[in-house]
C-alpha positions as CSV (number, residue, x, y, z in Angstrom):
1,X,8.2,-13.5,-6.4
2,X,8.5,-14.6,-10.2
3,X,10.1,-12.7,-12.7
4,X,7.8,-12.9,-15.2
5,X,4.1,-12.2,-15.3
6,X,1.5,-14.7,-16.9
7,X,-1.4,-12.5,-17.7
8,X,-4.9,-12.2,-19.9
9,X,-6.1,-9.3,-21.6
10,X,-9.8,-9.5,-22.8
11,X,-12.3,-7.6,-25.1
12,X,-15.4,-7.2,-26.8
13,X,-16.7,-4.9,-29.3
14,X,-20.5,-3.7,-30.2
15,X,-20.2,-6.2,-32.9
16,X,-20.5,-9.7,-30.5
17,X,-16.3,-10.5,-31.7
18,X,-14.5,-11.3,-28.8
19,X,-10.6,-11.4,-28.4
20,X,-8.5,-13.1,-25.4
21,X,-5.0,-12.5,-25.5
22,X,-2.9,-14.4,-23.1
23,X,0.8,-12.2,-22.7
24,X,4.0,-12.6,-20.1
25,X,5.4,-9.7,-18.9
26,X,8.4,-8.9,-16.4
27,X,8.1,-8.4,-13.2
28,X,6.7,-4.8,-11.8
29,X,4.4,-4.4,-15.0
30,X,1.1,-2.3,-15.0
31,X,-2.3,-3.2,-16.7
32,X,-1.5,-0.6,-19.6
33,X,1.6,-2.5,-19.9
34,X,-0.6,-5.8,-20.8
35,X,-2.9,-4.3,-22.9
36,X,0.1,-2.5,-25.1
37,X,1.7,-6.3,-24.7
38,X,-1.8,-8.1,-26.0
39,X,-1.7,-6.1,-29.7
40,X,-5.8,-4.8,-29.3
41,X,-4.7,-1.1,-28.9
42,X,-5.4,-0.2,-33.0
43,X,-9.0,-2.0,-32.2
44,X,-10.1,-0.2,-29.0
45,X,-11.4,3.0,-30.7
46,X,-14.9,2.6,-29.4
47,X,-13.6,1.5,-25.7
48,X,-12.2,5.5,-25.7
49,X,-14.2,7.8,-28.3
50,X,-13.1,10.7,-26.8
51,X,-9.1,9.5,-27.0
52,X,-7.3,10.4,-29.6
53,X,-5.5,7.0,-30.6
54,X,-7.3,4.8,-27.9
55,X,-4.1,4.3,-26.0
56,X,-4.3,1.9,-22.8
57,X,-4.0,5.1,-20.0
58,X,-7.4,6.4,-21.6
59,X,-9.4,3.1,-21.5
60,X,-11.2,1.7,-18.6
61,X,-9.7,-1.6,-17.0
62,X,-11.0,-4.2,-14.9
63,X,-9.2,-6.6,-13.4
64,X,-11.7,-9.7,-12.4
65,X,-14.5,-7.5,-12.7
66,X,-13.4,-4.8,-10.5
67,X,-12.4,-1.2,-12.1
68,X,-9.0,-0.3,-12.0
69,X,-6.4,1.6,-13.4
70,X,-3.5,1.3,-16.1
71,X,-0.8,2.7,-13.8
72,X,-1.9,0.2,-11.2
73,X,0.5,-3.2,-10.7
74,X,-0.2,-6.2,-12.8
75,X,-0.3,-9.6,-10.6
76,X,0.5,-13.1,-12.0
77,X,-2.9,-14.6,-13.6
78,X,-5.1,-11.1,-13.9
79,X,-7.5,-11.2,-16.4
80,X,-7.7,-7.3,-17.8
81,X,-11.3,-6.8,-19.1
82,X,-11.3,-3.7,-21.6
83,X,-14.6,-2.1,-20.9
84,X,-16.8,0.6,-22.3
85,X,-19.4,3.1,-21.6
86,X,-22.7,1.2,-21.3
87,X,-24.9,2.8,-24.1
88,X,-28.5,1.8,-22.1
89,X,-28.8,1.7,-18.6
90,X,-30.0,-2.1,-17.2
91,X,-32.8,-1.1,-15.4
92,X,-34.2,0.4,-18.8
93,X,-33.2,-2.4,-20.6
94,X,-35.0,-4.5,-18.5
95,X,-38.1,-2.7,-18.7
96,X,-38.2,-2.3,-22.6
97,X,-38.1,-5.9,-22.6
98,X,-40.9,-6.6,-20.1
99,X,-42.7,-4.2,-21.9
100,X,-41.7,-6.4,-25.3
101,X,-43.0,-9.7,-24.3
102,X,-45.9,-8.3,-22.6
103,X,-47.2,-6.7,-25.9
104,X,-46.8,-10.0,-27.4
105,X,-48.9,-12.2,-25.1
106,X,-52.0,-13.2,-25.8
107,X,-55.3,-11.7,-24.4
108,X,-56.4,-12.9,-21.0
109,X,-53.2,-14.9,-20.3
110,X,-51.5,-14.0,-17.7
């Protein structure tokens, strides 16, 4: 077992800006504890609207693309995803944008 923890923390806002944060971290470290450790807490207001200072126990974590959470044990090499309500639901997305293109085709194509 290594005492020190190689970790990524990742996020990205509504905007399209994207932020990867690599940290090390003792041994026995939480995800929480690698978000506080990245420095994106004062940007993650929108990842926790209804948090008062968008600390790391109020956010929602992944780790490789699987939900978990801040108390939970950090492992050597996770990637922490910051994550975020999704604001349209896929399957309506995908059918506004069917809809979309087939408003925009031509008559009598197919």
């Amino acid at each position: 077992m290594t005492s020190v923890l190689r970790a990524s923390v990742y996020w990205h806002d509504a905007q399209g800006r994207a932020w990867l944060r690599d940290v090390l971290l003792p041994a026995g470290s939480t995800l929480g504890d690698a978000v506080r450790a990245s420095g994106l807490e004062p940007r993650l207001a929108e990842a926790a609207p209804d948090a008062p200072d968008g600390t790391a126990a109020s956010l929602r974590l992944a780790v490789f693309g699987r939900l978990r959470e801040a108390g939970e044990a950090l492992c050597d090499g996770d990637r922490v995803d910051i994550t975020r309500e999704l604001r349209v639901d896929p399957k309506q997305a995908r059918r506004l944008r069917a809809a979309s293109l087939r408003a925009r085709r031509r008559p009598g194509s197919r």
